[in-house]
N, C-alpha and C positions, 0 to 999 in steps of 0.2 A: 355270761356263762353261769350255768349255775351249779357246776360241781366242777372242784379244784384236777386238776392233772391228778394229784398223787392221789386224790378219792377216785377217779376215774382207773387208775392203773391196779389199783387195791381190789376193786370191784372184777376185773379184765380178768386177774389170775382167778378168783374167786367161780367166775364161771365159764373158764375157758372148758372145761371137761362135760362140763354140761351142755355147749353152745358148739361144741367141735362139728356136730353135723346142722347148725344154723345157717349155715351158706345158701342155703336155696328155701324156695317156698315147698311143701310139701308137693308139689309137683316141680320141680326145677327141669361190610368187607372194605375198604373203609374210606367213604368220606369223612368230613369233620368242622367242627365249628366254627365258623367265623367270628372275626374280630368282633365287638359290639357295634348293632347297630347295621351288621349285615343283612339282606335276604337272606334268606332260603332259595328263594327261587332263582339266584343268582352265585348260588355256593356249591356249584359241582369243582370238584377236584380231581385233576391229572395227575392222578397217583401213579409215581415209578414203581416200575418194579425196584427189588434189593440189588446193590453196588454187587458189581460180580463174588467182590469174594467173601461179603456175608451171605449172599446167593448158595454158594457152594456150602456151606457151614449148612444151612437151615435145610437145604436138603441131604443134608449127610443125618441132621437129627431127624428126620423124616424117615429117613432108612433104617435106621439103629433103633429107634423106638416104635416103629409103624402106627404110632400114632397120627391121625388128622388134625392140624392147625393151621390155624392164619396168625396172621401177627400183619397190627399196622401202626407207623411212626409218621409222626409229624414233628419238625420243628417250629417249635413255640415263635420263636423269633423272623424265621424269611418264611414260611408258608409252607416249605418243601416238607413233602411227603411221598412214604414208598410203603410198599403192601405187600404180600407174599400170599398165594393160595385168595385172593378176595372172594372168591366165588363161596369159599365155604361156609355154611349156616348155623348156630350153635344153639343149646337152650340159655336163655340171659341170667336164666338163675339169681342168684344176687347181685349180681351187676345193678339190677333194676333198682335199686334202691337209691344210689346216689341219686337217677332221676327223678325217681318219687322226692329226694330230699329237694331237687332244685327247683320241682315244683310245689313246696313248702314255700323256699326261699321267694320263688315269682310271685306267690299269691299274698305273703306280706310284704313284698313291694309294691305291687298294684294296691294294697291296702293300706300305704303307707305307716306301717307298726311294726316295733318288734317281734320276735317269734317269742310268745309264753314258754315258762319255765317249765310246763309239762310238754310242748313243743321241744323245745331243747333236750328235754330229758329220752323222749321216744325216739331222734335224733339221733343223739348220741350213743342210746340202744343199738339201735338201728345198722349204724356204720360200726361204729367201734366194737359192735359187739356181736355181729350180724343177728339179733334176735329180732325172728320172725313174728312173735305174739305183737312185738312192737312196732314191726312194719305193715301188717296188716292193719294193726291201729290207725296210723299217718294215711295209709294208701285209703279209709276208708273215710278221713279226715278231708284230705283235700279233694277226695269227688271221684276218686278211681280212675278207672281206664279213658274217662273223658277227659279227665284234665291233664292224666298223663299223654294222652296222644296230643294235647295239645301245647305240653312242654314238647314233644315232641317233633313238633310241627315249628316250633319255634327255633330250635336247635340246626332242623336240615335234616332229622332221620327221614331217612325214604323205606328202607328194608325193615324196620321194628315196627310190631302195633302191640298195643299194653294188651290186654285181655282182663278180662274178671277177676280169675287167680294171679297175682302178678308173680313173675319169674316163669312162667310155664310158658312163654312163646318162645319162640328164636328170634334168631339177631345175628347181627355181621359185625367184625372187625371193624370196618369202616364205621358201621355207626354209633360203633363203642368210641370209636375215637373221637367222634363229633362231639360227643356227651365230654369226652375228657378233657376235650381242649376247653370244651366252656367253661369246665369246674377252673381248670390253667387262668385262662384270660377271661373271664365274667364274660357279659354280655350288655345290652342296655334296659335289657327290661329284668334283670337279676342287680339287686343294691347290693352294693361294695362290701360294707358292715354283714351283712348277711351273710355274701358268699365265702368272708372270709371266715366265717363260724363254719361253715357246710367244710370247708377244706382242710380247719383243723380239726374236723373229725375223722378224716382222711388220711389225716398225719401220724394219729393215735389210734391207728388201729391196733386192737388188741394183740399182744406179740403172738401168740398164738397161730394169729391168723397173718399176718407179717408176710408173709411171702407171697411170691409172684413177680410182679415186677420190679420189687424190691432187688430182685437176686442179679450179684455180681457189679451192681455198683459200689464204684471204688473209693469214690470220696465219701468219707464218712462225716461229712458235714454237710451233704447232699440233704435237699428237701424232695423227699417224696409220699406221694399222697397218690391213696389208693385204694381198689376195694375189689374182691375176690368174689368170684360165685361158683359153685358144684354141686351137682343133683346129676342121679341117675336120668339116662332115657328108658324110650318102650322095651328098648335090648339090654336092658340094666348091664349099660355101659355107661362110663361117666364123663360127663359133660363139664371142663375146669377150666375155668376163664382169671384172667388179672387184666385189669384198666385205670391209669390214672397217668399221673404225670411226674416228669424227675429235671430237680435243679441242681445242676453244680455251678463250680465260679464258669467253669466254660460252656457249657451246655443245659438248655432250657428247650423238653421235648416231650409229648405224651404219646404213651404208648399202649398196646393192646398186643395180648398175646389171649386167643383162644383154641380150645381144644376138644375132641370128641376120641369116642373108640379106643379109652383109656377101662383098662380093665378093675380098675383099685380106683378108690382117691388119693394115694399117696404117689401111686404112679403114674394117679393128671397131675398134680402138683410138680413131680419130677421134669414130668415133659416140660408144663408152662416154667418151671425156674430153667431149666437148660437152655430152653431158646429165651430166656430173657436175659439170661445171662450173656448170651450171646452179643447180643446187640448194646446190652446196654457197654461192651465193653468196645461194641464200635462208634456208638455214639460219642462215650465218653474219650474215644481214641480222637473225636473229630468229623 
């Protein structure tokens, strides 16, 4: 690593005001990842729907905000997972970036080497601090839209393709969640040392930018790791995603909550922390 936490958090507050609309690239349902060493082409999943009475909850927040969302969980540990709304499509905004990082992460392990310290640095830009000058950087580093479709391809996305500008396509729940179980559990062609730098970047996200799936977990010695994305559509309405994964001593699970037909940013943010709030306090219920 090559800049300490407390330099990392010093810098975070420094340009949190400048970086507040970084979340998406200027243009800004659910399967999910297999264990290492899985197919793809053997990795569909029987996603449930939600337990009747988070069912009831998610469409009560459905009504009271009329906001559009999906939201999808899997358990880290037995495989089960459930989905709500999958069919819905969103723009990936920054989401897209953890994948750009994991395709950093794949192509220095196929390389066998460290990630360089200006690697690290644009990295850690990147996620922690969602700047875009810096993700354009990586995204045009590791080969763009080819090499992302083809972390892609490795992952299990079926419904996401990278494009030129990255963040400007849509994407499903599901395949937010594939992406975030991999960040959870690695993969075989992602090394260990690696992934575990990509996910404490995940961990320190700048508090600014802190919420989403964070909201409403109860243990405060939970580890969670995550990364946010928001950008207008053509109907400059906003599009506000959270995806990553949350440990406690009892529960080990990654989740996706996204969102469309939000009028405000602070009123996608609202929507995605209520329904994650939601859940996570049934996950964490058990």
């Amino acid at each position: 690593m090559t800049e300490s936490l407390k330099t990392r958090k010093t810098v975070c507050s420094m340009l949190a005001g400048l970086l507040l609309l970084a979340g998406c690239a200027g243009a800004e349902d659910v399967p999910v990842t297999e264990p290492a060493g899985t197919d793809p082409e053997d990795s569909a999943v029987q996603s449930a729907p939600p337990p009747d009475p988070l069912a009831a909850e998610l469409e009560q927040v459905a009504a009271d905000t009329g906001a559009d969302f999906s939201v999808a969980v899997q358990d880290n540990r037995t495989g089960a997972s459930w989905s709500y709304n999958p069919q819905g499509r969103y723009l990936e905004a920054s989401l897209v970036k953890v994948p750009i990082l994991l395709t950093l992460v794949r192509q220095a392990t196929e390389e066998q080497r460290s990630l360089t310290a200006e690697e690290e640095r644009l990295a850690a830009m990147m996620i922690e601090y969602s700047d875009n000058e810096a993700t354009s950087e990586l995204y045009s580093r590791v080969g763009g839209r080819t090499e992302l479709n083809r972390t892609y391809e490795l992952i299990g996305v079926s419904d996401t393709e990278a494009g030129e500008t990255w963040g400007a396509n849509e994407t499903t729940a599901q395949d937010q969640l594939r992406i975030a179980r991999t960040a959870a559990q690695g993969a075989d062609w992602l090394d260990a040392e690696l992934l575990e730098f990509a996910v404490g970047l995940m961990e320190n996200v700048c508090p600014e930018q802190n919420w989403g799936i964070s909201a409403g977990v109860q243990d405060y010695g939970a580890e969670v790791a995550l990364k946010n994305g928001w950008l207008q559509d053509d109907d400059a309405v906003w599009n506000v995603g959270s995806a990553g994964f949350v440990r406690t001593g009892d529960s080990d699970y990654s989740i996706v909550v996204l969102s469309s037909r939000n009028s405000t940013l602070p009123e996608g943010i609202d929507v995605v922390e209520g329904v994650a709030s939601t859940v996570n306090g049934y996950e964490e219920g058990g």
